[in-house]
PDB file of the backbone (N, CA, C, O) and the ligand in Angstrom, with CONECT records:
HET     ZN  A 101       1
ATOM      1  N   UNK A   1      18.620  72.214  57.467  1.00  0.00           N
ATOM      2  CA  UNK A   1      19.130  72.183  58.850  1.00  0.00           C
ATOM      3  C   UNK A   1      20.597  71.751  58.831  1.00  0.00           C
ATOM      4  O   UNK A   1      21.003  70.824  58.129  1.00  0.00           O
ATOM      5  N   UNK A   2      21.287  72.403  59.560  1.00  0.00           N
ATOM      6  CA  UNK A   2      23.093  72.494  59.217  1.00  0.00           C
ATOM      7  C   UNK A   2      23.214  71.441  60.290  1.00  0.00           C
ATOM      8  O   UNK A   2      22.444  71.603  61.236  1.00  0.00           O
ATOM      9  N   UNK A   3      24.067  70.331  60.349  1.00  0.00           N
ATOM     10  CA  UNK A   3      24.556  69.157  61.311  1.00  0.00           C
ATOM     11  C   UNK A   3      25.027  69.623  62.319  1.00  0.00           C
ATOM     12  O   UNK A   3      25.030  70.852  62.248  1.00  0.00           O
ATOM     13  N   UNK A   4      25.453  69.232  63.279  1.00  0.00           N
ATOM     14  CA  UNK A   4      25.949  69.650  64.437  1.00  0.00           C
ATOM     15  C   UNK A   4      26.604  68.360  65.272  1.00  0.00           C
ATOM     16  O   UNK A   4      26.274  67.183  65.424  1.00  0.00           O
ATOM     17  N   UNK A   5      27.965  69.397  65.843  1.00  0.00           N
ATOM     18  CA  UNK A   5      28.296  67.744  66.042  1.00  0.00           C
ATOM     19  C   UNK A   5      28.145  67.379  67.500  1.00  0.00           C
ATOM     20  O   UNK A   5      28.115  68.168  68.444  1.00  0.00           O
ATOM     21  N   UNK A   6      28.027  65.662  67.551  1.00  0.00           N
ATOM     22  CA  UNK A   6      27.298  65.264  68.846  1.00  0.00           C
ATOM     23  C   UNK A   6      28.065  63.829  68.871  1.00  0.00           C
ATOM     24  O   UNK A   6      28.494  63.470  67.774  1.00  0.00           O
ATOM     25  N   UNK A   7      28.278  63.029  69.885  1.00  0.00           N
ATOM     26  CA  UNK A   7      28.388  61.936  70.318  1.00  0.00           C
ATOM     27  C   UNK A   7      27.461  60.746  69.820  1.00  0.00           C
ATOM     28  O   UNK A   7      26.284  61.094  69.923  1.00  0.00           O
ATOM     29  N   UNK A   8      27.575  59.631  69.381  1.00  0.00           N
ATOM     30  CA  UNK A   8      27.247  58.932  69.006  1.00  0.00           C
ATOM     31  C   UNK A   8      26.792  58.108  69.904  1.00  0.00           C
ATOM     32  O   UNK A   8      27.601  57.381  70.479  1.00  0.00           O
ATOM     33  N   UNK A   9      25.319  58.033  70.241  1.00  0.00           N
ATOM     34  CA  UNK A   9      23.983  57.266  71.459  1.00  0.00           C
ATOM     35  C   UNK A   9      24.650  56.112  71.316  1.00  0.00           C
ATOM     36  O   UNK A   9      25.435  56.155  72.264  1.00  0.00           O
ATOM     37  N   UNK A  10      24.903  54.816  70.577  1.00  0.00           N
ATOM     38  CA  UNK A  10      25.685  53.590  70.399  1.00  0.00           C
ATOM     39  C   UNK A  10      26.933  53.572  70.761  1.00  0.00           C
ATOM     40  O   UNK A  10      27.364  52.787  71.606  1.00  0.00           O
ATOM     41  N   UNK A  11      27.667  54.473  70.131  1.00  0.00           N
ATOM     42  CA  UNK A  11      29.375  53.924  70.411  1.00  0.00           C
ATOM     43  C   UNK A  11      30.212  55.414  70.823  1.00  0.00           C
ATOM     44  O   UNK A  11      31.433  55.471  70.679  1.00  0.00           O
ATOM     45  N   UNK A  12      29.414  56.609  71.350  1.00  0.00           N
ATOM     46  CA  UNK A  12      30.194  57.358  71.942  1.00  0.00           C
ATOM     47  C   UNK A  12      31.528  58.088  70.884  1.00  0.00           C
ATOM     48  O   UNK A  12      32.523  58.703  71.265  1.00  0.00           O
ATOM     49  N   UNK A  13      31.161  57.798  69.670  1.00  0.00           N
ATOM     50  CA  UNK A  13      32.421  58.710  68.835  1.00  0.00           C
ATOM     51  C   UNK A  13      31.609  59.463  68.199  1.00  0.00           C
ATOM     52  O   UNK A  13      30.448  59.298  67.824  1.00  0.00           O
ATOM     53  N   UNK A  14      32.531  60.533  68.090  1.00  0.00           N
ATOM     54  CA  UNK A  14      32.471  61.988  67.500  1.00  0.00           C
ATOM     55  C   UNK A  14      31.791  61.591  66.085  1.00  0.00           C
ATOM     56  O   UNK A  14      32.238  60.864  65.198  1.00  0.00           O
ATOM     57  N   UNK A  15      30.237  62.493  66.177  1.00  0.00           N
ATOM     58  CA  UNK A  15      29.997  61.897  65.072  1.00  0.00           C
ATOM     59  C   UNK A  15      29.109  63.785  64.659  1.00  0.00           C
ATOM     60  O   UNK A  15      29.475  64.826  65.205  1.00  0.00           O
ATOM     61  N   UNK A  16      28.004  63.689  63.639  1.00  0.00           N
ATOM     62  CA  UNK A  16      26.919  64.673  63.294  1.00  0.00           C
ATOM     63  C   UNK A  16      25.712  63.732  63.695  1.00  0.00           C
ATOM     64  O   UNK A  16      25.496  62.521  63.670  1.00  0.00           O
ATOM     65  N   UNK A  17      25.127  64.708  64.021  1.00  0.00           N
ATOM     66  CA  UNK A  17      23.268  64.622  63.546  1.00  0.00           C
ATOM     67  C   UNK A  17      22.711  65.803  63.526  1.00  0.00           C
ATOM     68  O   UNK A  17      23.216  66.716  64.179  1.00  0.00           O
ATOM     69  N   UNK A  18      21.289  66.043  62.585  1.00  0.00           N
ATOM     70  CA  UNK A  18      20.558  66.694  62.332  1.00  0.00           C
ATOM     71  C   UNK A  18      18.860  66.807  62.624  1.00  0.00           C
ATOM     72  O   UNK A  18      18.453  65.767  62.106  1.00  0.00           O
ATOM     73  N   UNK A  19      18.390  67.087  62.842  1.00  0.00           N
ATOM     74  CA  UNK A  19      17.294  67.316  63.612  1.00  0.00           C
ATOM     75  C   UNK A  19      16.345  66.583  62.387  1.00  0.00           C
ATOM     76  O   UNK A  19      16.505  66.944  61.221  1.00  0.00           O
ATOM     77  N   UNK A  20      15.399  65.584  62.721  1.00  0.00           N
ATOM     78  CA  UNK A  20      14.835  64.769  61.683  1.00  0.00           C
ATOM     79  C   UNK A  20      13.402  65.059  61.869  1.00  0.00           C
ATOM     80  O   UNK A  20      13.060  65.147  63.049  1.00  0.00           O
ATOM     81  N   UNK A  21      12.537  65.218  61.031  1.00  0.00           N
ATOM     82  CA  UNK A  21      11.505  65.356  61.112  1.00  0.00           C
ATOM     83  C   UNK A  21      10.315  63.817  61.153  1.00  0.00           C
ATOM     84  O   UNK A  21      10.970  62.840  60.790  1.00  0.00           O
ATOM     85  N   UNK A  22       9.120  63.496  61.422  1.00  0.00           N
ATOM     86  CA  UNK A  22       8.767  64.760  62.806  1.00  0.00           C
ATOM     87  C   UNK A  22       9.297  64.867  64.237  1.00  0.00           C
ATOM     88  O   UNK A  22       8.840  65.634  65.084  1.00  0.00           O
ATOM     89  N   UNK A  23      10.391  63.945  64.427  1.00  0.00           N
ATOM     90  CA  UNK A  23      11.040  64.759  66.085  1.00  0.00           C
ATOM     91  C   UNK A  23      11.836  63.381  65.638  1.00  0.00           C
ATOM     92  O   UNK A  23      11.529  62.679  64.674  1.00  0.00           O
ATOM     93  N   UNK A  24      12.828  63.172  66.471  1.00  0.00           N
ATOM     94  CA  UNK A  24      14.068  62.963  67.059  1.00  0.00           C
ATOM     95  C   UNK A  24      15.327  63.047  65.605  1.00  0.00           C
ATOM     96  O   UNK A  24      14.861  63.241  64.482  1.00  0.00           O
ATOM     97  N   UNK A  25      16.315  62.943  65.714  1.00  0.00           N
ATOM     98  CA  UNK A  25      17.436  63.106  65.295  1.00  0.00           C
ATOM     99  C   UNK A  25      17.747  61.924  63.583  1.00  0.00           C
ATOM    100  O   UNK A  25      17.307  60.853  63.164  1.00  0.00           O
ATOM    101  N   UNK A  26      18.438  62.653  63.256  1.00  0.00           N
ATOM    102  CA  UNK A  26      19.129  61.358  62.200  1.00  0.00           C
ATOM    103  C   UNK A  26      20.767  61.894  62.956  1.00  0.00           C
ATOM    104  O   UNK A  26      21.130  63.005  63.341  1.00  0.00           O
ATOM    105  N   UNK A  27      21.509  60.498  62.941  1.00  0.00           N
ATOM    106  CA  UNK A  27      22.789  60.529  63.016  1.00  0.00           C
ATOM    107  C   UNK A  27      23.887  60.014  62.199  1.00  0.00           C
ATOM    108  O   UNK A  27      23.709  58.895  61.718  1.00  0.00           O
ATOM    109  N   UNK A  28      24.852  60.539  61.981  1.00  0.00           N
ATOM    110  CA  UNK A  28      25.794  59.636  60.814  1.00  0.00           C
ATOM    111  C   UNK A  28      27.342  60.099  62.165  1.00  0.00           C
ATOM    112  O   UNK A  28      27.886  60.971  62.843  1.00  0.00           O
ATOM    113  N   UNK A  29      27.317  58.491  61.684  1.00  0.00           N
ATOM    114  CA  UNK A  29      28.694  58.225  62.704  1.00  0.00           C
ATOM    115  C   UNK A  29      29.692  57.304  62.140  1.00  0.00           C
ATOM    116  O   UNK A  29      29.561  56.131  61.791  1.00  0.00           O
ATOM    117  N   UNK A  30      30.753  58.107  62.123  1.00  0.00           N
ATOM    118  CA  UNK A  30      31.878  57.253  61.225  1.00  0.00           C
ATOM    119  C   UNK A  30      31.831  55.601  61.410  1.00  0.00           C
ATOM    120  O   UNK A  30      32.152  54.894  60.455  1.00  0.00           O
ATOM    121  N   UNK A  31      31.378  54.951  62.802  1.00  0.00           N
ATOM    122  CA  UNK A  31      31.613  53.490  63.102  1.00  0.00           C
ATOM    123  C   UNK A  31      30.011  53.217  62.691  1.00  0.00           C
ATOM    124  O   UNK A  31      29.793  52.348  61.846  1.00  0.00           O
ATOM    125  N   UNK A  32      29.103  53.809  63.169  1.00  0.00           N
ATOM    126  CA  UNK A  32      28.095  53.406  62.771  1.00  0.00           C
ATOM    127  C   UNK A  32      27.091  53.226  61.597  1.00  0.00           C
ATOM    128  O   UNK A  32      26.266  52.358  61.315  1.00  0.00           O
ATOM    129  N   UNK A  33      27.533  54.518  60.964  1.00  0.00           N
ATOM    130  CA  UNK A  33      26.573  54.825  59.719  1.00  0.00           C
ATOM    131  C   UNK A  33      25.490  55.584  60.103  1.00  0.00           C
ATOM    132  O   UNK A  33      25.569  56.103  61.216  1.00  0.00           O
ATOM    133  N   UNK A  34      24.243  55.821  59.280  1.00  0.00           N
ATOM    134  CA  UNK A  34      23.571  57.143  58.992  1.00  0.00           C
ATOM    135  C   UNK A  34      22.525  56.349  59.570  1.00  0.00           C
ATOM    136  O   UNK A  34      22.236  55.301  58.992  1.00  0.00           O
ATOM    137  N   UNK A  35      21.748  56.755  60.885  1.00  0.00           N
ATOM    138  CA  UNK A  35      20.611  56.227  61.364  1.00  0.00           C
ATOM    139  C   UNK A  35      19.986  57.296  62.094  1.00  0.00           C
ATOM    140  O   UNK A  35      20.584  58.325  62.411  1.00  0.00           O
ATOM    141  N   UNK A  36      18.569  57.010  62.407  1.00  0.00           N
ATOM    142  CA  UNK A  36      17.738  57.644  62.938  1.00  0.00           C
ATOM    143  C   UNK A  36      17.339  57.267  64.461  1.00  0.00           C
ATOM    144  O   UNK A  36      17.299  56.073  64.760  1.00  0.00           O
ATOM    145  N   UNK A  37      17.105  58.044  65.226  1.00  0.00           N
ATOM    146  CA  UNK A  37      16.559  57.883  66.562  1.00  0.00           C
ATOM    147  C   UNK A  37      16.009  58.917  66.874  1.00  0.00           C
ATOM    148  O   UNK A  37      16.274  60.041  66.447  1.00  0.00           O
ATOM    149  N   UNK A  38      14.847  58.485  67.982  1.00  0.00           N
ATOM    150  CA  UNK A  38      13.575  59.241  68.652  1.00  0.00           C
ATOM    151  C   UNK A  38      14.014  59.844  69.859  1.00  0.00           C
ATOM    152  O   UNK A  38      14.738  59.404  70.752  1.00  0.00           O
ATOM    153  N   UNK A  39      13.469  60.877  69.727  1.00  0.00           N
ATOM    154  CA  UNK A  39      13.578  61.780  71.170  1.00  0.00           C
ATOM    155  C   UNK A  39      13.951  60.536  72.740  1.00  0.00           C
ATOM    156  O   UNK A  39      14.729  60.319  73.668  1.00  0.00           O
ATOM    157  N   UNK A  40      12.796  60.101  72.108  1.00  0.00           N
ATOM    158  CA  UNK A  40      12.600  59.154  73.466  1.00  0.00           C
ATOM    159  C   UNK A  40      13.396  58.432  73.646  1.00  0.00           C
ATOM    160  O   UNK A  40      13.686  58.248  74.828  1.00  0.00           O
ATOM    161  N   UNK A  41      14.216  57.593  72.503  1.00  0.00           N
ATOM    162  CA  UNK A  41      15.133  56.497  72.826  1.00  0.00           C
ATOM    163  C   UNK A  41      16.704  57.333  73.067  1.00  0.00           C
ATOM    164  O   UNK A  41      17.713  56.865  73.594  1.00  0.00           O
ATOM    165  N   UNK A  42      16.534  58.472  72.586  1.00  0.00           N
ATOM    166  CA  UNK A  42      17.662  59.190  72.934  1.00  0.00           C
ATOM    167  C   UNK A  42      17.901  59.697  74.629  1.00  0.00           C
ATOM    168  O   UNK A  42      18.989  59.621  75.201  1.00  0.00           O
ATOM    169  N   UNK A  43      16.639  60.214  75.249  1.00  0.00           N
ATOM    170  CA  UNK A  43      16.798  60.326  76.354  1.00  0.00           C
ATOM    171  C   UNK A  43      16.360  58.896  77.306  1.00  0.00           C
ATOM    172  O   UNK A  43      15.717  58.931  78.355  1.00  0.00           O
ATOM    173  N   UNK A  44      16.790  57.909  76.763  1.00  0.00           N
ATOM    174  CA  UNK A  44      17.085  56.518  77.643  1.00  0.00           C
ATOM    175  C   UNK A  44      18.601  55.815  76.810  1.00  0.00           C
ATOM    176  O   UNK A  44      18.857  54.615  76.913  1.00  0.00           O
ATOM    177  N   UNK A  45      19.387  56.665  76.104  1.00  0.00           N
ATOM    178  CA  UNK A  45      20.186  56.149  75.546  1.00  0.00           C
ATOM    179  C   UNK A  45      21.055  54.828  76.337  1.00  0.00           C
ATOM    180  O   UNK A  45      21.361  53.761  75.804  1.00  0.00           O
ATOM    181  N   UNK A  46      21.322  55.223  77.661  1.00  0.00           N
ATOM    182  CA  UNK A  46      21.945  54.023  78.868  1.00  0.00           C
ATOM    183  C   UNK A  46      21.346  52.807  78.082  1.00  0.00           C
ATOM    184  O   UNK A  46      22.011  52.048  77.377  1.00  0.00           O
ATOM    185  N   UNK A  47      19.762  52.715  78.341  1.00  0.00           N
ATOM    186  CA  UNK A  47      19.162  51.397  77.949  1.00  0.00           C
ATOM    187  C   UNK A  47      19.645  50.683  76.929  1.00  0.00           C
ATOM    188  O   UNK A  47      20.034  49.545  77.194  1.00  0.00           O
ATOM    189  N   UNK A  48      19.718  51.066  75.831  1.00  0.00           N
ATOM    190  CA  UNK A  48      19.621  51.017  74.514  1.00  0.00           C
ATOM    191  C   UNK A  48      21.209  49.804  74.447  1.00  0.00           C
ATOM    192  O   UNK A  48      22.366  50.198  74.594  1.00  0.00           O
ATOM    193  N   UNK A  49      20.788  48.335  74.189  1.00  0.00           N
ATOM    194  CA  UNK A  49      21.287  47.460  74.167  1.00  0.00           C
ATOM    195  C   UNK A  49      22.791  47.748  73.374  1.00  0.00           C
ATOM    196  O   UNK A  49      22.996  48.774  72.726  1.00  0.00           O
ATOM    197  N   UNK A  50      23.825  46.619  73.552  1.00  0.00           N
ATOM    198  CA  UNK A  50      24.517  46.824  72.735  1.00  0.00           C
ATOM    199  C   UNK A  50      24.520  45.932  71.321  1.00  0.00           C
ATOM    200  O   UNK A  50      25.458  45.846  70.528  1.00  0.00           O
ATOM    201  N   UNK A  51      23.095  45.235  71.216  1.00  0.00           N
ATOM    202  CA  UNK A  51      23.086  44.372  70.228  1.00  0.00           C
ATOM    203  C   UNK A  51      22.284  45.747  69.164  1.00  0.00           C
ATOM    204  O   UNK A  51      21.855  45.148  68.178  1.00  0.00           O
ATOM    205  N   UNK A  52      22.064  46.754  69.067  1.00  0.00           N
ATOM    206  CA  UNK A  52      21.156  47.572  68.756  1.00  0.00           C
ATOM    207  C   UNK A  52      22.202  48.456  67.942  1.00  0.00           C
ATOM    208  O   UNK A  52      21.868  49.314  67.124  1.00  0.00           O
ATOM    209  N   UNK A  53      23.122  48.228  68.177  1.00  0.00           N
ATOM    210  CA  UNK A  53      24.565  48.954  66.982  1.00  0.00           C
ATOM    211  C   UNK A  53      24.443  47.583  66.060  1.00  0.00           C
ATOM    212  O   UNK A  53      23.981  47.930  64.973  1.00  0.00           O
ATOM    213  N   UNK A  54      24.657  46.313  66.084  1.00  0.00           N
ATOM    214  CA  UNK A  54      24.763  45.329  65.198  1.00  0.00           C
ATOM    215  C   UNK A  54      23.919  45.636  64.424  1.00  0.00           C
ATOM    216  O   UNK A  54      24.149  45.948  63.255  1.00  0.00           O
ATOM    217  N   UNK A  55      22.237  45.576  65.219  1.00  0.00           N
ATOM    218  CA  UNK A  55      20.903  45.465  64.111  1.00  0.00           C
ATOM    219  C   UNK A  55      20.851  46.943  63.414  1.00  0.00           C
ATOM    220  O   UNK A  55      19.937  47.042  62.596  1.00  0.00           O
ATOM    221  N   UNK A  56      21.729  48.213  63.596  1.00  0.00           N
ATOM    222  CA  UNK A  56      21.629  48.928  62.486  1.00  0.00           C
ATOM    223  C   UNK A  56      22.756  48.418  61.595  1.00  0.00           C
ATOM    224  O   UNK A  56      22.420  48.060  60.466  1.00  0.00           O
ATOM    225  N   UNK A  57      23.724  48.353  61.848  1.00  0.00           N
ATOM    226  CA  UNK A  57      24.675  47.636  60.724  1.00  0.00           C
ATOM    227  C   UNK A  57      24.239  46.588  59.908  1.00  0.00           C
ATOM    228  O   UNK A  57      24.652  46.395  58.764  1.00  0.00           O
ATOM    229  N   UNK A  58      23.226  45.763  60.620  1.00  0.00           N
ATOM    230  CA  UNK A  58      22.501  44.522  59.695  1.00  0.00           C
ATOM    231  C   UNK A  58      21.843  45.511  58.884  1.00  0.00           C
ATOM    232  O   UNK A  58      22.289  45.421  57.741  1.00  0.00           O
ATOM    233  N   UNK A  59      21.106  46.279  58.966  1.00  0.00           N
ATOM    234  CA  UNK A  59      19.989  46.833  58.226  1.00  0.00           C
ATOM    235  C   UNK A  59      20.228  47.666  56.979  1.00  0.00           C
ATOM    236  O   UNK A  59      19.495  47.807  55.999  1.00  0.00           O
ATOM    237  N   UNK A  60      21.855  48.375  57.333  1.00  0.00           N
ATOM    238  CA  UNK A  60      22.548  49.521  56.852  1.00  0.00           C
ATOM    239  C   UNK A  60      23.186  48.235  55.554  1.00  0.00           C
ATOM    240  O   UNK A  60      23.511  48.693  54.459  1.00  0.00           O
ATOM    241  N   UNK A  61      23.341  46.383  55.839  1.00  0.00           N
ATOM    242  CA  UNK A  61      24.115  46.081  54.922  1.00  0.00           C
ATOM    243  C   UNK A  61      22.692  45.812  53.962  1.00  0.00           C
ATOM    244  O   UNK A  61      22.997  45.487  52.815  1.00  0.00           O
ATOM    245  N   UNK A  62      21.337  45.878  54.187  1.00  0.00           N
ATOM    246  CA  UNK A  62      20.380  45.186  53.580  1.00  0.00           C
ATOM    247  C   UNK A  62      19.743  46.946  52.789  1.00  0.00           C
ATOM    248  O   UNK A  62      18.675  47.115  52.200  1.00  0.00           O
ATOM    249  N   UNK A  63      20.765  47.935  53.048  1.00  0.00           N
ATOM    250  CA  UNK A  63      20.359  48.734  52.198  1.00  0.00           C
ATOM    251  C   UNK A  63      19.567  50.028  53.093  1.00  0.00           C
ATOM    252  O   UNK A  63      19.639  51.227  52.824  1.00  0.00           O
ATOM    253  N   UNK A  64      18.884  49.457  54.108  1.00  0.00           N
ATOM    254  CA  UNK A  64      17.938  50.427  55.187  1.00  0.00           C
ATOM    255  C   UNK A  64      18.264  51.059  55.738  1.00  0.00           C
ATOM    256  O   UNK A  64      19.058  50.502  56.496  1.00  0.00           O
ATOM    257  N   UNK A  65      18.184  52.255  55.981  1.00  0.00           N
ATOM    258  CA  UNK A  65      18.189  53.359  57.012  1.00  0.00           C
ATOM    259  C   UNK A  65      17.432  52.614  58.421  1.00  0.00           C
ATOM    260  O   UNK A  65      16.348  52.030  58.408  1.00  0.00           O
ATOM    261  N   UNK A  66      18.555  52.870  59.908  1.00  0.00           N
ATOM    262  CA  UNK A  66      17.670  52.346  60.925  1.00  0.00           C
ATOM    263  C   UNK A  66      16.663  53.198  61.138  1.00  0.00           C
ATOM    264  O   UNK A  66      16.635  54.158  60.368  1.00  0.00           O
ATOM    265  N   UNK A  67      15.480  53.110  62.294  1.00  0.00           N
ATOM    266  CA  UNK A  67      15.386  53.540  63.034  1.00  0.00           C
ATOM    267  C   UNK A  67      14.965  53.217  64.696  1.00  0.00           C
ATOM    268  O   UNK A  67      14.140  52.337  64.942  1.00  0.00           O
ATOM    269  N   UNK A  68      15.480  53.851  65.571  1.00  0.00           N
ATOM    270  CA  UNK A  68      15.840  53.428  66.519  1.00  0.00           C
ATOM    271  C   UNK A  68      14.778  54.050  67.279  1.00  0.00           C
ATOM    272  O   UNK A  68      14.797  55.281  67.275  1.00  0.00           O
ATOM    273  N   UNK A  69      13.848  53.476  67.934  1.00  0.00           N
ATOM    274  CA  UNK A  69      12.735  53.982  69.173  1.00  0.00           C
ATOM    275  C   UNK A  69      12.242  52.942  70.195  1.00  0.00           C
ATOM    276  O   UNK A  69      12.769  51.840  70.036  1.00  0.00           O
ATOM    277  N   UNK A  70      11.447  53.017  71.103  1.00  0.00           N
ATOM    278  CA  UNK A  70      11.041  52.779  72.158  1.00  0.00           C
ATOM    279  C   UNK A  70       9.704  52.337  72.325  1.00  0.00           C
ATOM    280  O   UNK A  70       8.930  53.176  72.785  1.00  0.00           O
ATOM    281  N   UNK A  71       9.226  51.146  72.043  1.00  0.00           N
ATOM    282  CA  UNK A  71       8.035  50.918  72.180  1.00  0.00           C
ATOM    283  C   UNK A  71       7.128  51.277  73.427  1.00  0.00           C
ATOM    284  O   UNK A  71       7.553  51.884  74.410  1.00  0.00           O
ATOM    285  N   UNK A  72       5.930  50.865  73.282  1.00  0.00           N
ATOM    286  CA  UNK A  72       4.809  51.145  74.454  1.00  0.00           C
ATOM    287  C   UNK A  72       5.266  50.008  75.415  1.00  0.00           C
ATOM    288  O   UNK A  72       4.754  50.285  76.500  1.00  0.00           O
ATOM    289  N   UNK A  73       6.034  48.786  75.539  1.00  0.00           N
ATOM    290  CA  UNK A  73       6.581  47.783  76.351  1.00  0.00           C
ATOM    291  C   UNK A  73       7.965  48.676  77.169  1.00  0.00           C
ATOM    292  O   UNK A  73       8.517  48.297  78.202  1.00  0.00           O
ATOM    293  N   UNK A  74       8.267  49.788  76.464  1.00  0.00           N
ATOM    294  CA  UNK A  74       9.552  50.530  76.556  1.00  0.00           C
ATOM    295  C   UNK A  74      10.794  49.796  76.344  1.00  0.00           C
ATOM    296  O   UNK A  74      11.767  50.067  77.047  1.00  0.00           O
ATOM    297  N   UNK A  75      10.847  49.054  75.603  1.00  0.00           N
ATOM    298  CA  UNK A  75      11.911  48.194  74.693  1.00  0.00           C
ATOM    299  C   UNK A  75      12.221  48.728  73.812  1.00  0.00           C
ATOM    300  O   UNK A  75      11.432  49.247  73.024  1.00  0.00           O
ATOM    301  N   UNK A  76      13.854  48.749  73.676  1.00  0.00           N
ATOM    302  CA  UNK A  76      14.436  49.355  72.193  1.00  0.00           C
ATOM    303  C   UNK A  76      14.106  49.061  71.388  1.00  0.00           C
ATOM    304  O   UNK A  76      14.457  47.881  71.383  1.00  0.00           O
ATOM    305  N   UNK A  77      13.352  49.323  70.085  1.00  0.00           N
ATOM    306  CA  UNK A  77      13.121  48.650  68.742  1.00  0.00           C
ATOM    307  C   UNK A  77      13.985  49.311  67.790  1.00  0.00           C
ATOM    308  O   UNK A  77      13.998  50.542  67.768  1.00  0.00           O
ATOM    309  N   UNK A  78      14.858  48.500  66.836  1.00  0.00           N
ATOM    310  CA  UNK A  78      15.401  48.960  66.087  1.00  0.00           C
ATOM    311  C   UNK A  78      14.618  48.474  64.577  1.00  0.00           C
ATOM    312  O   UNK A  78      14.421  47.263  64.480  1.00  0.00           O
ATOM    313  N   UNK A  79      14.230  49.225  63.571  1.00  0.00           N
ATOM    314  CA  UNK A  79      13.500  49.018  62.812  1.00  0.00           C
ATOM    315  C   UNK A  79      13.937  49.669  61.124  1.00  0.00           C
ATOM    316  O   UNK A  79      14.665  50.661  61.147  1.00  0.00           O
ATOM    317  N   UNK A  80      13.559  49.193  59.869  1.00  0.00           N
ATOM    318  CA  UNK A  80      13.938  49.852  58.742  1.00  0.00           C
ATOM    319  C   UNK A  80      13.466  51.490  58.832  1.00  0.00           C
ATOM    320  O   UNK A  80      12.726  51.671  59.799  1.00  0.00           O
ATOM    321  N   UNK A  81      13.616  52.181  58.384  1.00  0.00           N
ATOM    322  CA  UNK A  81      13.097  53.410  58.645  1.00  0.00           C
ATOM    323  C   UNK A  81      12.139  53.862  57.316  1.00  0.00           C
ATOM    324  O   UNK A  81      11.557  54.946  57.315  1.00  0.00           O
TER     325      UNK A  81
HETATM  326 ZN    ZN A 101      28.347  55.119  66.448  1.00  0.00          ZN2+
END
């Protein structure tokens, strides 16, 4: 699947993502780094805290790929992937 470029759900810069299997996106964004997010947390992106760019950068320094979704509480969870 060829990247395509898109806005970055966290920080709004010009970034890629690619369609991740089984559904929502992986993104790599020059400020952010290479993370994953769900359909779902993508179409509530507004919500999606601004402490939720830190906890992928925490995760990204501990080596982890994020990933970013929406629990059954509908709270952002940012998680190792
Ligand atoms: Zn970003």
């Amino acid at each position: 699947m060829l990247p395509e470029p898109a806005n970055c759900p966290l920080c709004s810069a010009a970034a890629e993502r690619t369609r991740a299997a089984p559904r929502g996106f992986r993104y790599t964004c020059p400020a952010c780094g290479t993370f994953h997010i769900s359909n779902t947390a993508l179409g509530c992106r507004n919500d999606i805290p601004a402490s939720a760019r830190e906890d992928v950068r925490r995760l990204r320094s501990f080596g982890y790929t994020a990933r970013i979704d929406i629990d059954k509480q509908h709270a952002v969870r940012v998680t190792p992937a």
